[in-house]
N, C-alpha and C positions, 0 to 999 in steps of 0.2 A: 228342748235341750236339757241334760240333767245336770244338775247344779253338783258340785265336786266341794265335798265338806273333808277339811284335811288338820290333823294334830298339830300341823309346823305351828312353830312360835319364831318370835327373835327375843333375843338376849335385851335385857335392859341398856339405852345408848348412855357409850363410855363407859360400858363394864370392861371393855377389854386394856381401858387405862389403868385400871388400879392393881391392886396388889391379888397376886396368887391365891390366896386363900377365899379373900372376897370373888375373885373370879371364876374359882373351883366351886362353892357353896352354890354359889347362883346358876352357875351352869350345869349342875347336877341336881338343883331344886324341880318339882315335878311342875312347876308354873311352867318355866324354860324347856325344861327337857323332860316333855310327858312320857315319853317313852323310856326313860331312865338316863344314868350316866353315862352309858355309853355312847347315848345321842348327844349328849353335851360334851361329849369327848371329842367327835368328830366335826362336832361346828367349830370348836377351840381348834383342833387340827387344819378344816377351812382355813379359815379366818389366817393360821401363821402362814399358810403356801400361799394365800391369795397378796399378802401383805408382801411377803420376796425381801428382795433388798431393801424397801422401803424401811422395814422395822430398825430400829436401832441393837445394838448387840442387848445392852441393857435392857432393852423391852424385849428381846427376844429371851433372854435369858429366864425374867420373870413368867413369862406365859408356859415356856418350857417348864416351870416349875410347877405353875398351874396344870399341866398335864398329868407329872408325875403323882400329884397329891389324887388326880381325878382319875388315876390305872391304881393307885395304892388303894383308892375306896371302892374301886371295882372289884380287887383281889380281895379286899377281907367280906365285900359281899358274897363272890364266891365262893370263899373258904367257910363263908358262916353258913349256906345252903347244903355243902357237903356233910359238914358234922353236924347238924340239924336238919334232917329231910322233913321229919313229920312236922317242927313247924315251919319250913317253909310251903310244905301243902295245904296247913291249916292257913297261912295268909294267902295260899293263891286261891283256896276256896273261897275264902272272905271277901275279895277281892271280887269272886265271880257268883258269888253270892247263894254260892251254897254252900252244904254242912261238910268240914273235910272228915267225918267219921264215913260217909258213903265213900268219899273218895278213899280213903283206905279198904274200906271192905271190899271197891272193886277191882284195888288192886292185887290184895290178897286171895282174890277168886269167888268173894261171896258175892251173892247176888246181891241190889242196892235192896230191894225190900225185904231181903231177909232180917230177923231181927237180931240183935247183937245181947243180949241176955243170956 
């Protein structure tokens, strides 16, 4: 049988009592949501439909705030990839652990071993 190794996490217990901001940091941190914020967006979003009526207006109100703070740091990571391409390729190189001057020469059409001098 093959053993199923998997990213999920859970959220640190009674983070979803506290305050918006602690709730957005943590659930957008790469411990919690290794896959980014988005994924931490979507256990927040979980978490208020599985809760329903139970939630109070008051705690609903705050977690809803904690979403908005968690799409607002979505939108300015977006926006910051648009008007910076080349370094967000130099971190996804880094990330994948190689040099992003190949990744631009290959998308500029040179070949990766040509040399750039």
């Amino acid at each position: 049988m093959k053993t199923v190794t998997t990213a999920s996490t859970f959220p640190p217990q009674g983070l979803f009592t506290k305050d918006a901001q602690t709730i957005a940091r943590a659930l957008a941190s790469k411990r919690v949501s290794p896959k980014g914020t988005g994924s931490g967006l979507r256990m927040l979003s979980f978490f208020i439909n599985r809760a329903g009526y139970r939630l109070s207006a008051s705690r609903r109100a705050e977690l809803e705030r904690a979403k908005r703070l968690m799409k607002t740091r979505l939108a300015r990571a977006a926006t910051y990839l648009e008007e910076y391409p080349l370094t967000a390729a130099r971190a996804t190189a880094a990330q994948l652990g190689r040099s992003a001057n190949s990744r631009t020469r290959l998308e500029s059409g040179q070949s990766a071993s040509s040399p750039t001098w």
